[in-house]
C-alpha positions in Angstrom: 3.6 8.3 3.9 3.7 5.2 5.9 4.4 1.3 5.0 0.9 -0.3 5.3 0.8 -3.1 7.8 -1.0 -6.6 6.7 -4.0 -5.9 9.2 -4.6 -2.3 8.3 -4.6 -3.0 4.0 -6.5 -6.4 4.0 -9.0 -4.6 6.1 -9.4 -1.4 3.7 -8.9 -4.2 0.6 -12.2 -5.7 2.3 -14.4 -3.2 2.4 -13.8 -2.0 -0.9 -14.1 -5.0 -2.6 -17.4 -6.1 -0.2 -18.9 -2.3 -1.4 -19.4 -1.8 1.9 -17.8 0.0 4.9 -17.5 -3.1 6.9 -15.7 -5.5 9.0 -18.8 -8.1 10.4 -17.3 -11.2 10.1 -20.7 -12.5 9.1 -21.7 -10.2 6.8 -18.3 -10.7 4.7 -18.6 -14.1 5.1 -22.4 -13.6 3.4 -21.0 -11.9 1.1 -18.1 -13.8 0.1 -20.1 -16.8 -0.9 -22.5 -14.6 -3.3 -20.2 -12.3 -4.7 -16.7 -13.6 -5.4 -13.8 -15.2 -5.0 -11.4 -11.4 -4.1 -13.4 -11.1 -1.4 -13.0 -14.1 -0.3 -9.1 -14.7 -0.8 -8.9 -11.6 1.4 -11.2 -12.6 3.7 -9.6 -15.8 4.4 -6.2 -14.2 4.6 -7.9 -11.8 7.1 -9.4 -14.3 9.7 -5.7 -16.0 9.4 -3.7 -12.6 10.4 -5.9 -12.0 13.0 -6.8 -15.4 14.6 -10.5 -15.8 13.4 -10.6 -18.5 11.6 -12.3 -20.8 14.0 -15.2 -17.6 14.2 -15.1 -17.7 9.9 -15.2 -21.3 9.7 -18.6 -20.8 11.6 -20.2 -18.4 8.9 -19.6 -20.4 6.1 -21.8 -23.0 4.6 -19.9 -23.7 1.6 -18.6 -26.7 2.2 -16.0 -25.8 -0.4 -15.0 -22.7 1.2 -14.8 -24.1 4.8 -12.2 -27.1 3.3 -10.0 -23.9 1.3 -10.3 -22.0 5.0 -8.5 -24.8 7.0 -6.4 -25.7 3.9 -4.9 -22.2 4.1 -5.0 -22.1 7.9 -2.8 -25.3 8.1 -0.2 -23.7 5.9 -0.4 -20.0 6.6 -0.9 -20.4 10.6 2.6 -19.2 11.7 2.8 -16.9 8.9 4.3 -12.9 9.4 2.1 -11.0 6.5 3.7 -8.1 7.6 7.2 -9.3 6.0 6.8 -9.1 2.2 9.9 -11.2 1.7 8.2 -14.1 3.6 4.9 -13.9 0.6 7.7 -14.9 -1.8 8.9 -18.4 0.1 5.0 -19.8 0.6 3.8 -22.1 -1.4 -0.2 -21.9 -2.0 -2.7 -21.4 -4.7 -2.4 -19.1 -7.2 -5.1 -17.1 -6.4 -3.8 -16.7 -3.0 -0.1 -15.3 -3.6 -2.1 -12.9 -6.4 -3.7 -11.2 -3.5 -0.9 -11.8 -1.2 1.5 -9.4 -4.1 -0.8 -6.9 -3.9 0.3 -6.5 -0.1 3.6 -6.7 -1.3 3.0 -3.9 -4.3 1.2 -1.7 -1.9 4.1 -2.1 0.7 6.7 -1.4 -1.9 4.6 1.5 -3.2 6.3 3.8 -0.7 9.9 2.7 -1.9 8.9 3.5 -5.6 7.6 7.1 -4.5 10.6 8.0 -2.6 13.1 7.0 -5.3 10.8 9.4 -7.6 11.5 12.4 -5.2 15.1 11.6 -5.4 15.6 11.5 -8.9 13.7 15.1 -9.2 15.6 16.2 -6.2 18.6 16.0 -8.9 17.6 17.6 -11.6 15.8 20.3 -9.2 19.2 20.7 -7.6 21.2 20.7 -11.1 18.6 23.5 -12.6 18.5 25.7 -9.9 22.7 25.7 -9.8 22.5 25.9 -13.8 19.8 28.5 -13.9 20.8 30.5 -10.6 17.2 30.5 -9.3 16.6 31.4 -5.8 14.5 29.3 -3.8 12.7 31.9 -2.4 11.7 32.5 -6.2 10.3 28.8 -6.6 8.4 29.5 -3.4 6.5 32.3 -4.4 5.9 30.9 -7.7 4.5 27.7 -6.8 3.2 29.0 -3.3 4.8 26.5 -1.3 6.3 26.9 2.2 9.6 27.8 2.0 11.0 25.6 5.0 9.6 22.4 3.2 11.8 23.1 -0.2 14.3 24.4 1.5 14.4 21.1 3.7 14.1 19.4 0.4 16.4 20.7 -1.7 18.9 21.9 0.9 19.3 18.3 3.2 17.4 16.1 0.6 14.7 15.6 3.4 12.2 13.9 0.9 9.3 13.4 3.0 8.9 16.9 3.5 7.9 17.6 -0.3 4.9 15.6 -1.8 5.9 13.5 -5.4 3.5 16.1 -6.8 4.7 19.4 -5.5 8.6 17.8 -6.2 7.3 17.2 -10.0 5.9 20.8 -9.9 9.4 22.5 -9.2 11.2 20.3 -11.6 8.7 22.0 -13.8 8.6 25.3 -13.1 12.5 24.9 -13.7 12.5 23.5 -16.8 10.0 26.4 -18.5 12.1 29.2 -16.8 
């Protein structure tokens, strides 16, 4: 699993939270006055990253929402969403940094899964010595691939075992 960039997870955020499968800046920006203000955190946090703001600021007619747009825009301009630790330093509206931690969660996400994996790696590793399983054994069992666990239990290669096929073997240890 990859780290999400800021580009690639606002965009999926918007069209989830719009309820449709969208980028048109126009229809967001339609949408974003009717339906809420997620969408439109997000949305303004989007035409920021990528350098729309001037194309935003010309589908809104909130008056309201063009003055938060260019609020934002002055203090987020030079911004690197793509650095989490930089979310931590701004200084902006509540509302804002909420949306701007789920980034960071979402980013961090991958960090939390991989120290999962290790932690069974352990106690896979401490079973299967205390229990004298074979790994062929758990293979056959489970009907995984036996290069994958092998890689995974043998060279602690993580990524090549899912968090649910890791918590699988742990187990299928622990009932043997």
């Amino acid at each position: 699993m990859r780290r999400p960039n800021f580009k690639g997870w606002v965009s999926r955020e918007l069209a989830y939270l719009s309820g449709e499968n969208t980028l048109n800046m126009r229809r967001l920006a339609f949408l974003a006055q009717t339906k809420g203000s997620r969408l439109w955190e997000r949305l303004a946090l989007y035409a920021i990253a990528t350098g729309q703001v001037e194309r935003l600021r010309g589908f809104l007619y909130n008056e309201e929402m063009i003055a938060d747009l260019d609020s934002l825009a002055g203090e987020l301009g030079n911004t690197d969403f793509n650095d989490p630790q930089n979310i931590e330093k701004l200084h902006m509206p509540a509302r804002v940094q909420k949306a701007l931690l789920s980034y960071k969660a979402a980013y961090k996400k991958i960090d939390s899964r991989n120290e999962s994996k290790r932690l069974r790696l352990e106690k896979i590793v401490a079973l299967q010595k205390k229990k004298g399983i074979p790994t062929a054994r758990i293979c056959k069992a489970l009907g995984l691939d036996s290069g994958n666990v092998s890689a995974y239990l043998k060279h602690a290669d993580i990524d090549r075992l899912s968090l649910e096929n890791a918590t699988n073997v742990m187990k299928y240890l622990n009932a043997i």
